[in-house]
TORKOLDREN-622484 format. One line per 3 residues: their letters; for each residue z, y, x of N, C-alpha, C. Coordinates in Angstrom, 1 decimal. Example, Ala and Ser with C-alpha at 12.3 -4.5 7.8 and 13.67 -1.06 7.14 Angstrom:
2
as = 7.8:-5.7:13.2:7.8:-4.5:12.3:7.8:-3.3:13.2  7.1:-2.2:12.8:7.1:-1.1:13.7:7.9:0.0:12.9;
This chain:
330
xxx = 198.8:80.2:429.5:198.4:81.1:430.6:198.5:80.4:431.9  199.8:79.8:432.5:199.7:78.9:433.6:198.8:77.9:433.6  198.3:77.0:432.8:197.0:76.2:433.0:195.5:76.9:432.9;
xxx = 195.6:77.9:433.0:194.2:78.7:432.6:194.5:79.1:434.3  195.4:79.9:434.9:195.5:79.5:436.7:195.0:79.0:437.2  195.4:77.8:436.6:195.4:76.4:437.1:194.1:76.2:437.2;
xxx = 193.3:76.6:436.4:191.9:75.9:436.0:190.9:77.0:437.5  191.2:78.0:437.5:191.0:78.9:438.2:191.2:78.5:439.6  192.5:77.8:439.9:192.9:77.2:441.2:191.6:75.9:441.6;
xxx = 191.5:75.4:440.1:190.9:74.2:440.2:189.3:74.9:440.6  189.0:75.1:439.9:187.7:76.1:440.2:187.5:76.4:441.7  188.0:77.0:442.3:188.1:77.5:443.7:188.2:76.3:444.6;
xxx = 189.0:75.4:444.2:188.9:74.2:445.4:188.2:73.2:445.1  187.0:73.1:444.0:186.1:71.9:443.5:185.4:71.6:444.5  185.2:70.5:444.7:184.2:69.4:445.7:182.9:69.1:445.1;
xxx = 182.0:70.9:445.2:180.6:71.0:444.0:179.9:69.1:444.3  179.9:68.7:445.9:178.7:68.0:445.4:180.0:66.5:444.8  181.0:66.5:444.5:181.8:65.4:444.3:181.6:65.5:443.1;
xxx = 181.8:66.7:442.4:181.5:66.9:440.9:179.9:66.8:440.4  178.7:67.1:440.8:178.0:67.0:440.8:177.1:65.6:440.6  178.0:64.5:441.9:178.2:63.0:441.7:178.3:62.3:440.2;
xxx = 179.5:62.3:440.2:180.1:62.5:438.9:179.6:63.1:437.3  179.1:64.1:437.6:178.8:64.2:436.1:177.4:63.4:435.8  176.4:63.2:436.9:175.0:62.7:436.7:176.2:60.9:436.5;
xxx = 176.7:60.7:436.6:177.1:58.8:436.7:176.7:58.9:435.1  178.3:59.5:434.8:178.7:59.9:432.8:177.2:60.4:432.4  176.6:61.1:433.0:175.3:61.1:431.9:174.5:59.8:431.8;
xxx = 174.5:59.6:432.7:173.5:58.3:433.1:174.1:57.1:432.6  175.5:56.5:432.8:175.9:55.7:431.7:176.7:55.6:431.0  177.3:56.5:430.3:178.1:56.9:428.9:177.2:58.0:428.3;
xxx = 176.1:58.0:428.4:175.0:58.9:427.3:175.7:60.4:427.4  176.6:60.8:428.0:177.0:62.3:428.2:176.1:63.3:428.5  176.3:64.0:427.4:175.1:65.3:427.5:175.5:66.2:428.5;
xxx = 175.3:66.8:429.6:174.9:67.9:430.9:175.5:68.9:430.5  174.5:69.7:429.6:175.5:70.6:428.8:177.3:70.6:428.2  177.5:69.5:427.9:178.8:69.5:426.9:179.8:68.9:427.9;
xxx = 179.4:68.4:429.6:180.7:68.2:430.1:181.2:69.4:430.8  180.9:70.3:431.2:181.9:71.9:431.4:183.0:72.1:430.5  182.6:72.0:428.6:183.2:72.2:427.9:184.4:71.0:427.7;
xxx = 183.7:69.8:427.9:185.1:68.9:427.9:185.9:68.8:428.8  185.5:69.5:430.2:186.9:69.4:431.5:187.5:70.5:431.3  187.1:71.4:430.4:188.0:72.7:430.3:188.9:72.4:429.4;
xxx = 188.4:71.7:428.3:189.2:71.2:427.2:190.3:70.3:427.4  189.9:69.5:428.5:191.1:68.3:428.7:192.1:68.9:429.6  191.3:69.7:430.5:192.5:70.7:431.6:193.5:71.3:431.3;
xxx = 192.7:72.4:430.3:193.8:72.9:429.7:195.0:72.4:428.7  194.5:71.4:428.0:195.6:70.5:426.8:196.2:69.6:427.7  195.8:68.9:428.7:196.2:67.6:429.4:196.8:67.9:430.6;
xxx = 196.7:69.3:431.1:197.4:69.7:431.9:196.8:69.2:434.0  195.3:68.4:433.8:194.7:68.1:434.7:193.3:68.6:435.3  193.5:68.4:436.5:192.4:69.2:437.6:190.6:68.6:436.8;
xxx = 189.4:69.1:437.3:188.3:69.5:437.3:187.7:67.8:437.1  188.3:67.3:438.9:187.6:66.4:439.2:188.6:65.1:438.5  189.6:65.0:437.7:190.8:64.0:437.7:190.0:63.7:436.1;
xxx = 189.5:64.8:435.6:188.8:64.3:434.3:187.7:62.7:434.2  187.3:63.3:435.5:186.4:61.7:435.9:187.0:60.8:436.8  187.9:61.0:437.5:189.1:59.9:438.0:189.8:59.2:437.3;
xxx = 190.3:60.0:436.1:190.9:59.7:435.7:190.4:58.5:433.9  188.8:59.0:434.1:188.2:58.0:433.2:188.5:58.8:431.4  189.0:60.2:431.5:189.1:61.0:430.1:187.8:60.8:429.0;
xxx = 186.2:60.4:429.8:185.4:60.5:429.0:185.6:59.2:428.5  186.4:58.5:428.4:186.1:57.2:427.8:188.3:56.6:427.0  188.7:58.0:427.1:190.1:57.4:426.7:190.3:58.2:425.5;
xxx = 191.2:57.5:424.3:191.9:58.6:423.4:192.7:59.4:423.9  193.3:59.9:422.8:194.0:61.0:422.9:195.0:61.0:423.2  195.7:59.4:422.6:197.4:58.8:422.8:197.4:58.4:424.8;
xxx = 196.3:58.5:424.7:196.1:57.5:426.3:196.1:58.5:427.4  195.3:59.8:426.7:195.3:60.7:428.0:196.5:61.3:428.0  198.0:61.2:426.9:198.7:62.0:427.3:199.7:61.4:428.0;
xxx = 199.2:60.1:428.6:200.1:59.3:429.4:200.2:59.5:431.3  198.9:60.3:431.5:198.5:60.3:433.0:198.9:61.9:433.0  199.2:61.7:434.7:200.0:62.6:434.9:199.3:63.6:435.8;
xxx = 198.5:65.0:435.6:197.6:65.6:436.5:198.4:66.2:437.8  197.1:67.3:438.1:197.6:68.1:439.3:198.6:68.8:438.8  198.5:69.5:437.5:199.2:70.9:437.0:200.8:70.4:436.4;
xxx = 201.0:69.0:436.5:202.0:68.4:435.6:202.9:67.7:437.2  201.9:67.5:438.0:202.4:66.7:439.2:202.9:67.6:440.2  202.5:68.8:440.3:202.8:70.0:441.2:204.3:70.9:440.5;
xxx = 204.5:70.6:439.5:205.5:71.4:438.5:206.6:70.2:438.6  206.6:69.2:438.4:207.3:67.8:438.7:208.1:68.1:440.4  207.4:68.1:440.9:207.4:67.9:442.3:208.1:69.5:443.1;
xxx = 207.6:70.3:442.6:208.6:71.6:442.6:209.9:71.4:442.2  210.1:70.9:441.2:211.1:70.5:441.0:212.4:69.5:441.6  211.6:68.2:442.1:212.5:67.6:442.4:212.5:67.7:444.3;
xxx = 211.7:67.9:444.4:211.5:68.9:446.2:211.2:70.1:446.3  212.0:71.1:446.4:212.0:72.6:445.7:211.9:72.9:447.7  210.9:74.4:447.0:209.5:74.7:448.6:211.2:74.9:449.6;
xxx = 212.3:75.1:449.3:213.1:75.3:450.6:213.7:74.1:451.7  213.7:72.9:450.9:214.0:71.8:451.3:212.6:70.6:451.6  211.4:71.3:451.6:210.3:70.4:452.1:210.3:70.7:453.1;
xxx = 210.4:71.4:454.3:210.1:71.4:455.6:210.2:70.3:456.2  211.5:69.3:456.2:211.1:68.5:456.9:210.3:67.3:456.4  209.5:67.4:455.5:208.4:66.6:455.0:207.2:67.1:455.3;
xxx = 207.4:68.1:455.4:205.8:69.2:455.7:205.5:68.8:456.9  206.4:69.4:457.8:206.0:69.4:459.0:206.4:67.9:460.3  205.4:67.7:460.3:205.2:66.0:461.3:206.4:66.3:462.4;
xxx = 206.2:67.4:463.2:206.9:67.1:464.3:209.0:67.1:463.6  208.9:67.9:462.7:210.7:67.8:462.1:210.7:66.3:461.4  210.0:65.8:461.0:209.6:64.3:460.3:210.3:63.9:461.2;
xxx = 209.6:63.5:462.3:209.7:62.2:463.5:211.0:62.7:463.8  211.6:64.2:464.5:212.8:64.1:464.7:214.0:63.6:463.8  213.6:63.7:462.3:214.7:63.9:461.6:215.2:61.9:461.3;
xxx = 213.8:61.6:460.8:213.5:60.4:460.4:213.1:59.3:461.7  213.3:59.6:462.7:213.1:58.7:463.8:213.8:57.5:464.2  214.8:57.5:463.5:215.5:56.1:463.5:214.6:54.7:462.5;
xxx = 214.0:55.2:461.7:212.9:54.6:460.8:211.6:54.2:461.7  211.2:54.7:462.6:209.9:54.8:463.3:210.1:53.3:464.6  208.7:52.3:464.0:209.3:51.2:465.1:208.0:51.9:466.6;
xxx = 207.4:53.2:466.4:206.8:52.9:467.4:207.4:54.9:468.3  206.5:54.8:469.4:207.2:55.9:470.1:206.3:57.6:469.5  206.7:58.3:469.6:206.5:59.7:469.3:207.2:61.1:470.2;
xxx = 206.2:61.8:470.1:206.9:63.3:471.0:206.3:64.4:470.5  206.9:65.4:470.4:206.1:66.8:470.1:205.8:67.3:471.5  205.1:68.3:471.6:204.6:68.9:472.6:206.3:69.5:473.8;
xxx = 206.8:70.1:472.9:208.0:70.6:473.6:208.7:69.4:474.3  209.0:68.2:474.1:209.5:67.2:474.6:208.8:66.8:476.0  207.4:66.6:475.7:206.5:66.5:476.7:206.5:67.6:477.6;
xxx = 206.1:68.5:477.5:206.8:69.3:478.6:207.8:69.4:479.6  209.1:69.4:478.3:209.9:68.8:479.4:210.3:67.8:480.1  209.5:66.7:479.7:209.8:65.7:480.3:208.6:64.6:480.8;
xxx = 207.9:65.3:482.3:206.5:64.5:482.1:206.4:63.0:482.4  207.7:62.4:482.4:207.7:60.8:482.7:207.1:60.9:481.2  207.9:61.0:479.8:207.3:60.5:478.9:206.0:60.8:478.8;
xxx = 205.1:61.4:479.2:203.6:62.0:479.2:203.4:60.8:479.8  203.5:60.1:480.8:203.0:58.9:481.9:203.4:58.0:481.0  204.3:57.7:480.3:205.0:56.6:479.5:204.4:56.5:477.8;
xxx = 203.6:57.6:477.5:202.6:57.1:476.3:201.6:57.1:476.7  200.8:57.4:478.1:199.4:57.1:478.6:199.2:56.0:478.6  200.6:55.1:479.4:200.4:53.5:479.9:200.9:52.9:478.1;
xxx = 200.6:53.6:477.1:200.9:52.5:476.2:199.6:50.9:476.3  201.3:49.6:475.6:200.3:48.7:475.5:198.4:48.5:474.6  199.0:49.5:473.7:197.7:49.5:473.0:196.2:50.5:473.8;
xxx = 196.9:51.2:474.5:195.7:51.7:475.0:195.2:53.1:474.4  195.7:53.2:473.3:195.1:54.6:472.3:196.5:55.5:472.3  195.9:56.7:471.6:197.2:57.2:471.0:196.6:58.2:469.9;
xxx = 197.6:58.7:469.2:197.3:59.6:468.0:197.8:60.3:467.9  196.7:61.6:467.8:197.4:62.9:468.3:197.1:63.6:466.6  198.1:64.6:466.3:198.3:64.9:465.2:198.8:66.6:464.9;
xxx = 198.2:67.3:464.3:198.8:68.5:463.8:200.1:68.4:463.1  200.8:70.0:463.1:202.5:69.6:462.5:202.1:69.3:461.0  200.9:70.2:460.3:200.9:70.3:459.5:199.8:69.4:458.2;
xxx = 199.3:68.4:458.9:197.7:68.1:458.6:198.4:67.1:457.3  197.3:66.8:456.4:197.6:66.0:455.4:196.3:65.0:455.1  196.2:64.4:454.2:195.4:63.3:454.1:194.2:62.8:455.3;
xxx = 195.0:62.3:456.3:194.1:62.6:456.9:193.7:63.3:458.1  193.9:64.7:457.7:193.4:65.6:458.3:194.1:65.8:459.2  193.7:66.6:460.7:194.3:66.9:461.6:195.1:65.9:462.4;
xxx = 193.9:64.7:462.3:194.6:63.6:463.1:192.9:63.5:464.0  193.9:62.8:465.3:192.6:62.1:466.0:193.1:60.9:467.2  192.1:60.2:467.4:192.9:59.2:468.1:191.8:59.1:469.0;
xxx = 193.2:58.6:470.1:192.0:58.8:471.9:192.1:57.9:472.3  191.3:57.6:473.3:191.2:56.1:474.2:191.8:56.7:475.7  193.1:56.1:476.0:194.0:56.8:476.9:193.2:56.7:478.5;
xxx = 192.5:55.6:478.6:191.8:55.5:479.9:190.8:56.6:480.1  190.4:57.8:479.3:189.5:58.8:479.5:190.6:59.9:480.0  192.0:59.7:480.0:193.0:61.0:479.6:193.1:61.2:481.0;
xxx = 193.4:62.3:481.4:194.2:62.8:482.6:195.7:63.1:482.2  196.5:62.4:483.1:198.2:62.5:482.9:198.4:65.0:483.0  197.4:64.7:484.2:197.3:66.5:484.4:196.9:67.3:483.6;
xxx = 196.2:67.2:482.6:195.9:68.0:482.0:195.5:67.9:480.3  196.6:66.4:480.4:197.0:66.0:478.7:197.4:67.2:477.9  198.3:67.7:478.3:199.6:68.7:477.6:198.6:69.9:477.4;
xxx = 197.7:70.5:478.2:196.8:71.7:477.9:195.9:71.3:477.0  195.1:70.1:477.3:194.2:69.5:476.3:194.6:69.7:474.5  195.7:68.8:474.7:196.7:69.0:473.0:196.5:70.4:473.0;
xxx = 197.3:71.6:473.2:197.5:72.7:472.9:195.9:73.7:473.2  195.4:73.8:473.5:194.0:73.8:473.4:193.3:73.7:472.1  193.3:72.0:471.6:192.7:71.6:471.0:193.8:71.5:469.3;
xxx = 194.9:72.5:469.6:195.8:72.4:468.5:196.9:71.4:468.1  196.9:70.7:468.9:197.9:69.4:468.4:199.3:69.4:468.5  199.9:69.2:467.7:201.8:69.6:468.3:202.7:67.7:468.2;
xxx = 202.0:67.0:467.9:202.7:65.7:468.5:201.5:64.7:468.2  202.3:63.5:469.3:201.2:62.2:469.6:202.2:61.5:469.6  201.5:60.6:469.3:202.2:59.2:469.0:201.4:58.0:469.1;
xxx = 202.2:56.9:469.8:201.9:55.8:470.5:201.0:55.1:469.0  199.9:54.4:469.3:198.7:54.1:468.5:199.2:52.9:467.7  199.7:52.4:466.7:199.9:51.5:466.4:199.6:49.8:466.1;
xxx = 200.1:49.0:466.4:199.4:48.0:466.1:199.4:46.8:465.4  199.3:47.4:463.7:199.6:46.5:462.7:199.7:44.8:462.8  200.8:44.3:461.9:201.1:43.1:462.0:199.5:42.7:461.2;
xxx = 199.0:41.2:462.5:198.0:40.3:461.9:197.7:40.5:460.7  198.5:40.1:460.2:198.0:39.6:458.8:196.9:40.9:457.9  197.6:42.0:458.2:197.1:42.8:457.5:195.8:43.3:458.2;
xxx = 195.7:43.2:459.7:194.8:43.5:460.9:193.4:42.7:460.5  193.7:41.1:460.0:192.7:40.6:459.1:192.1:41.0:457.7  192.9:41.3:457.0:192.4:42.4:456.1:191.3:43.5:456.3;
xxx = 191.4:44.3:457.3:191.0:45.1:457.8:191.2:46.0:458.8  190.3:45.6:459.8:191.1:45.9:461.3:190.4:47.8:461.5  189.5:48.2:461.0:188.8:49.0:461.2:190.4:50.9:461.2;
xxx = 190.7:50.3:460.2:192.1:51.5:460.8:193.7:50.9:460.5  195.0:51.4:460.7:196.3:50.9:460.1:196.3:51.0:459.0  196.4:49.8:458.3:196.6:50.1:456.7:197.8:50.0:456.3;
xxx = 198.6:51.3:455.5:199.6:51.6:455.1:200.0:51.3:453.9  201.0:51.3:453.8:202.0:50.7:452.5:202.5:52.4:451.8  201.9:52.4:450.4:202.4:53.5:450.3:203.8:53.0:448.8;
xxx = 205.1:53.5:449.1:206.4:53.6:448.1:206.5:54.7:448.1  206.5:55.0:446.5:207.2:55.9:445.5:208.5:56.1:445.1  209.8:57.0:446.2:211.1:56.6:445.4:211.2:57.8:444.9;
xxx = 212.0:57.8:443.4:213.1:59.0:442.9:214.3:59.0:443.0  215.1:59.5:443.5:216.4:59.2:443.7:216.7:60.0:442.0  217.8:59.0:441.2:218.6:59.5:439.9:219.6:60.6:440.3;
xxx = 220.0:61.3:439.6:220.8:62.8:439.4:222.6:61.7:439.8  222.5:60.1:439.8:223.7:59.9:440.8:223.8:59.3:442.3  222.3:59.4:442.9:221.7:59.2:444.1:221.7:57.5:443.9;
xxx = 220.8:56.9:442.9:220.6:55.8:442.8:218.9:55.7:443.3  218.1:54.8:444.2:216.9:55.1:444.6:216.4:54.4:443.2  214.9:54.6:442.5:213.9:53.9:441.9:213.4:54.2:442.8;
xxx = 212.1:52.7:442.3:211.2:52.6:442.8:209.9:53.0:442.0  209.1:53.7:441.9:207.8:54.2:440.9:206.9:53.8:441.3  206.5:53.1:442.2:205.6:51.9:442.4:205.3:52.0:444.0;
xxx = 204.1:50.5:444.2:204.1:50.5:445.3:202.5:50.0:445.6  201.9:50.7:446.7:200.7:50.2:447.2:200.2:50.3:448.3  199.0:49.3:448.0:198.6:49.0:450.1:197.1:49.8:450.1;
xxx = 196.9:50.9:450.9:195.5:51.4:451.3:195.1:50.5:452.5  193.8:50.5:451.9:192.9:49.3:452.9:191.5:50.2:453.2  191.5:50.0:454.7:189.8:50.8:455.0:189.2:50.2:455.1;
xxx = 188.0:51.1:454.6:186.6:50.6:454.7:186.0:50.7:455.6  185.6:50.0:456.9:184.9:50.4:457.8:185.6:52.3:458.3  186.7:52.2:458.1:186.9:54.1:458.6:188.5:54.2:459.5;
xxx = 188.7:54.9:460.5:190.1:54.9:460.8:190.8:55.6:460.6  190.9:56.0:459.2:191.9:56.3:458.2:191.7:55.5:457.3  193.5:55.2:456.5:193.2:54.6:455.2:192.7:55.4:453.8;
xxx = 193.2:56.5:453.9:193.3:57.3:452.8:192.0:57.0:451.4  192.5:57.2:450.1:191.4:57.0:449.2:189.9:58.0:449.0  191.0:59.3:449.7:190.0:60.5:449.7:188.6:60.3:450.5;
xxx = 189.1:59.6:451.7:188.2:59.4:452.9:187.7:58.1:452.6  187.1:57.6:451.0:186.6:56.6:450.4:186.9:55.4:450.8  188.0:55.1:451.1:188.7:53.8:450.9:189.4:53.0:450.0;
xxx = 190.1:51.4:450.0:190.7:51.2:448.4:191.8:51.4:449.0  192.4:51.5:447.5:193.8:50.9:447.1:194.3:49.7:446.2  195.1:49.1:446.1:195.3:48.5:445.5:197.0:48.0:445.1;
xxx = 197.4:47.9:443.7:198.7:47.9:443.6:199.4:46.4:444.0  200.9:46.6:444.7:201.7:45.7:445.2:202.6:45.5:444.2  202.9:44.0:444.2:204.7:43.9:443.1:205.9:44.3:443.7;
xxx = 206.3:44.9:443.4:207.6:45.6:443.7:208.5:44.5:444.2  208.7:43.2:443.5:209.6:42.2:444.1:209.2:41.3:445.2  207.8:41.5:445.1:207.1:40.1:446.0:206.2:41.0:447.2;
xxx = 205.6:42.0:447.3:204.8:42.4:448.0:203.1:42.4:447.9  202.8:41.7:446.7:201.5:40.5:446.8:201.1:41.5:445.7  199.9:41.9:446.2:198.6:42.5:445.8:198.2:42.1:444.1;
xxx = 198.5:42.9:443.2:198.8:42.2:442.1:197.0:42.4:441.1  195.9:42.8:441.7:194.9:42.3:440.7:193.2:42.9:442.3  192.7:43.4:441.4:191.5:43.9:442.0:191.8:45.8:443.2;
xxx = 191.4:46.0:444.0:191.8:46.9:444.9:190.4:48.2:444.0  191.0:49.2:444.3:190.0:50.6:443.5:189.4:51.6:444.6  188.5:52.0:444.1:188.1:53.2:444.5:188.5:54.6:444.0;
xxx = 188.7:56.0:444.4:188.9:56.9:443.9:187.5:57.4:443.2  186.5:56.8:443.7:185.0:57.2:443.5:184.8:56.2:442.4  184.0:56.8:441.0:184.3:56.4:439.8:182.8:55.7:439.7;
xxx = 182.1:56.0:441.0:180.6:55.3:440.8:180.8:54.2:441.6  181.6:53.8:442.1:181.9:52.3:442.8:182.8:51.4:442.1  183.1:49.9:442.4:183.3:49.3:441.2:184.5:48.2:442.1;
xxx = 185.9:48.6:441.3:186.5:47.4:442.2:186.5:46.4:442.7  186.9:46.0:443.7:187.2:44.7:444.9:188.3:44.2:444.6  187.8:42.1:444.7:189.0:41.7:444.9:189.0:40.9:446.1;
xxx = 187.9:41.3:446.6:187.9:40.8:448.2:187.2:41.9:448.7  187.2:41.9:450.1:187.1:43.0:451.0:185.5:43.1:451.2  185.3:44.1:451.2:183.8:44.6:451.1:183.2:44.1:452.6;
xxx = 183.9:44.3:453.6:183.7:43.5:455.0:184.0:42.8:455.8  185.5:42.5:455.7:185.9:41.3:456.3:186.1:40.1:455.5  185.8:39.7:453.9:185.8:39.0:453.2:186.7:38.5:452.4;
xxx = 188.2:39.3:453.4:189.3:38.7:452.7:189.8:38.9:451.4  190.2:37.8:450.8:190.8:38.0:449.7:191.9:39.0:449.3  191.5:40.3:448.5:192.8:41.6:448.2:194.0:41.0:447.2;
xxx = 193.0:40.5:446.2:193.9:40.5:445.1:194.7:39.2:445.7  196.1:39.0:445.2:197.2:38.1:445.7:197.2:38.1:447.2  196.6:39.4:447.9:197.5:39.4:449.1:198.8:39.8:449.7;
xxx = 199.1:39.3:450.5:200.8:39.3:450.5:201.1:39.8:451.7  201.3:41.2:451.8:202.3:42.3:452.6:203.4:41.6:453.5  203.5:41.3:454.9:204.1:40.6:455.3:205.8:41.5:455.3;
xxx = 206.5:40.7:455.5:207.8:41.4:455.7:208.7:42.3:454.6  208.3:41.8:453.4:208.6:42.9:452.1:209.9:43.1:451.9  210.9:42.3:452.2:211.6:42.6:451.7:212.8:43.7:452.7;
xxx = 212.1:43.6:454.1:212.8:44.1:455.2:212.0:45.7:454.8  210.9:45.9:454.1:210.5:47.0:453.8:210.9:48.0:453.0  211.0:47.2:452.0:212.0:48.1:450.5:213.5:48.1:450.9;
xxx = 213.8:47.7:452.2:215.2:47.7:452.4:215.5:49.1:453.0  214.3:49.3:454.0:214.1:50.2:454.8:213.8:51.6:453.9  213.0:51.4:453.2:212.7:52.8:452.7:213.0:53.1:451.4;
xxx = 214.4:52.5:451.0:215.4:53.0:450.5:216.7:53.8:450.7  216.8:53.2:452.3:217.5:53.7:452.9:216.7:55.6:453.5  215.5:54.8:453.4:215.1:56.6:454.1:215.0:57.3:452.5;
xxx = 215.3:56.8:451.9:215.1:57.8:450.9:216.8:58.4:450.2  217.9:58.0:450.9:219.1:58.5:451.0:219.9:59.0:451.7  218.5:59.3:452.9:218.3:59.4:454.3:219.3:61.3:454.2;
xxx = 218.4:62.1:453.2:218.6:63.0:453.1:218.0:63.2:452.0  219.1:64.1:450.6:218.9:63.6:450.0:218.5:65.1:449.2  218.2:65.9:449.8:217.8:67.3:449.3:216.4:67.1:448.4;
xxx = 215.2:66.5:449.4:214.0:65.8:448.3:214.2:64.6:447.8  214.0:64.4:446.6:214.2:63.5:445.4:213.1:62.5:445.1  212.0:63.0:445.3:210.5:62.1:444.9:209.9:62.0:445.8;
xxx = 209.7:61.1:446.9:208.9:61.1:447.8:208.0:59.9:447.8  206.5:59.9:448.5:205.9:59.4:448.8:205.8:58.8:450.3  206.4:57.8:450.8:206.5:57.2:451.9:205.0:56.0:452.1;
xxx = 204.8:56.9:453.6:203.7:55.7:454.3:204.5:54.9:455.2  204.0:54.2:455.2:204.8:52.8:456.1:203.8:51.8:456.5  203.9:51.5:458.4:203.2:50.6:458.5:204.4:49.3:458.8;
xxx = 203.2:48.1:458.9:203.9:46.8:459.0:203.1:46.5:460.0  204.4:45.9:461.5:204.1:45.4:462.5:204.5:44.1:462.4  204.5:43.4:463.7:205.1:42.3:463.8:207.0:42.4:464.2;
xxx = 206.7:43.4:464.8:208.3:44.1:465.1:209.1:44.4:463.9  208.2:44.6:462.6:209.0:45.3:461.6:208.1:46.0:460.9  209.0:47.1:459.5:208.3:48.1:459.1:208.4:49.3:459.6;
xxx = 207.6:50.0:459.9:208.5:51.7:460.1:208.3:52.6:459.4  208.3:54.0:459.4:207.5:55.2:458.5:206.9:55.9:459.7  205.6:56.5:458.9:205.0:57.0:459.4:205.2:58.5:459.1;
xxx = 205.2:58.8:457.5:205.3:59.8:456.3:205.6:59.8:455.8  206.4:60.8:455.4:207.6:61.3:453.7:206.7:62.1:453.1  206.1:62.1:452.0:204.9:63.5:451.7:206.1:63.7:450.1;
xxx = 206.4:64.9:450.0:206.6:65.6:448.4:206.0:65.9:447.7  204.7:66.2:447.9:203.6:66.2:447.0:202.6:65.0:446.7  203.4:64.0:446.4:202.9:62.2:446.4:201.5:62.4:445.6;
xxx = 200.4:61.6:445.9:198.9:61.3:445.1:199.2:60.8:444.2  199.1:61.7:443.0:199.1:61.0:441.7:197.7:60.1:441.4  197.2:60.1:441.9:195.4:59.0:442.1:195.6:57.8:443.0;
xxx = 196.5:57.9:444.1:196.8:56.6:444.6:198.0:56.0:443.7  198.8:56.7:442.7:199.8:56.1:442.2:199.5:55.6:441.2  198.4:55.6:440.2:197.9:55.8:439.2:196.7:54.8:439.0;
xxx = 195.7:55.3:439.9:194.6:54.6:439.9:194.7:52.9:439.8  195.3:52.4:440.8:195.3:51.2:441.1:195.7:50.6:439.8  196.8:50.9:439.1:196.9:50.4:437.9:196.2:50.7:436.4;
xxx = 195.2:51.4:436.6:194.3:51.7:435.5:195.0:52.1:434.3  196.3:53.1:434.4:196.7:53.6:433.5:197.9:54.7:433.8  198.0:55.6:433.1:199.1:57.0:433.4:200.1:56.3:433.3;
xxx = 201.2:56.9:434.1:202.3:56.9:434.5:203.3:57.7:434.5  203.3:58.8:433.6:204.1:59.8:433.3:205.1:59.8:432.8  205.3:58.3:432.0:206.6:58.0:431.4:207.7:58.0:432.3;
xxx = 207.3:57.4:433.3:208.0:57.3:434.2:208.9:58.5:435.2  207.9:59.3:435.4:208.7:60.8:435.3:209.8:61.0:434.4  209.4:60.9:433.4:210.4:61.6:432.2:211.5:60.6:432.3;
């Protein structure tokens, strides 16, 4: 009965023309009949415990049966995650502006919510004159993505910043970042983040459940949603361990960069080890959420966090390594 919900949840939030995409690929090349894929995403949803579109993310039309029961869906990943970050203790993951306060010893660059700014308009003058020139203004609540925007400070008025944000909805900004070289060569078009996976054990020991680098494409976000790669890092070395993925099942992985040329596969995350030092420690930071997905950029200064998310992407955790990962849960 709860996956039939589910399916219903799934139903209501489908991306018609994402699915639409998608089912014409599988007809066109895995001979899939039109007709008979409705009946196999309902079939795998409900037994496999996965969303609409994860059926084709996830590559179901072409796996057994031992294989699909290894990947870990929405309906299995939201039940997971209830659990080990229960809805009273996410706030300060939810919301950006409690993040930065709570977690701001982690953060190598500057941040303010609106309330700070107000009261204090040197810092309003003191993120205008940033070195970089930009800044990123952000909702409390935005996710993949969403509810970000980034300005070019020389258009800004110091007068009528603070109304502009609040106007235009924003409750913190934060100084623009400006990723260490190495990765800037990679791909300079947005910050590309380091995404770690910790669980803390039932005796506050951190795992690590994997680790990866989102790379843009030509976009200033990294995100996979907003059709960019990913690609998975070694946990001991940092170094980009094969070909970078798409979430889009009609594009075909990279092991060099679709525009700057560079080589993905064996690239090497600068500063790795000062990284996993770091965001182990934020993950014992406070130890009420248990599973978290940590964004982290790398500067030349160091690493920082950007984001603690409790509802981690089981498609950026997953994908990159072309197989489920549910064992690992259990």
């Amino acid at each position: 009965m709860k996956r039939i919900l589910y399916l219903g949840y799934y139903l209501k939030q489908l991306d018609k023309n994402l699915y639409a995409k998608f089912s014409s690929f599988i007809q066109e090349r895995k001979g899939i009949s039109a007709f008979s894929i409705p009946f196999r995403i309902v079939y795998n949803s409900l037994k496999y415990n996965i969303s609409i579109l994860e059926y084709f993310q996830f590559r179901f039309f072409e796996k057994s049966d031992a294989e699909k029961l290894e990947w870990a869906g929405t309906g299995h990943m939201y039940e997971y995650q209830l659990r080990m970050n229960p809805k009273g203790n996410r706030d300060i993951l939810d919301d950006k502006t409690k993040f930065y306060k709570s977690y701001h010893p982690f953060f190598v660059h500057k941040a303010a919510d609106l309330a700070e700014l107000k009261a204090n308009p040197e810092l309003v003058k003191l993120l205008l004159n940033s070195s970089s020139g930009k800044l990123v203004l952000k909702t409390a609540d935005g996710k993949c993505g969403k509810g970000v925007k980034i300005i070019d400070t020389k258009n800004v008025s110091a007068d009528t910043f603070l109304s502009d944000m609040e106007k235009d909805g924003f409750d913190l900004v934060e100084e623009f970042i400006i990723q260490h070289p190495d990765i800037n060569k990679l791909s300079p078009s947005a910050v590309n983040t380091v995404r770690i996976f910790t669980q803390l054990t039932p005796d506050n020991k951190v795992e690590i459940l994997g680790c990866r680098l989102r790379i843009s494409v030509n976009s200033p976000i990294d995100n996979l949603a907003a059709g960019n790669l990913a690609v998975e890092l070694d946990e001991q070395t940092g170094k980009a361990t094969g070909a970078a993925i798409y979430s889009d099942i009609t594009k075909e992985p990279k092991e060099i960069h679709p525009v700057t040329g560079v080589q993905i596969s064996g690239f090497q995350v600068p500063m790795w080890n000062e990284t996993i030092d770091m965001v182990k420690k934020a993950a014992l930071f406070n130890t009420a959420n248990r599973s978290i997905g940590w964004d982290i950029v790398i500067t030349e200064k160091g690493p920082g966090l950007i984001e603690g998310n409790h509802d981690w992407c089981k498609l950026l955790w997953q994908l990159p390594v072309n197989r489920g990962l549910k064992k690992l849960l259990r």
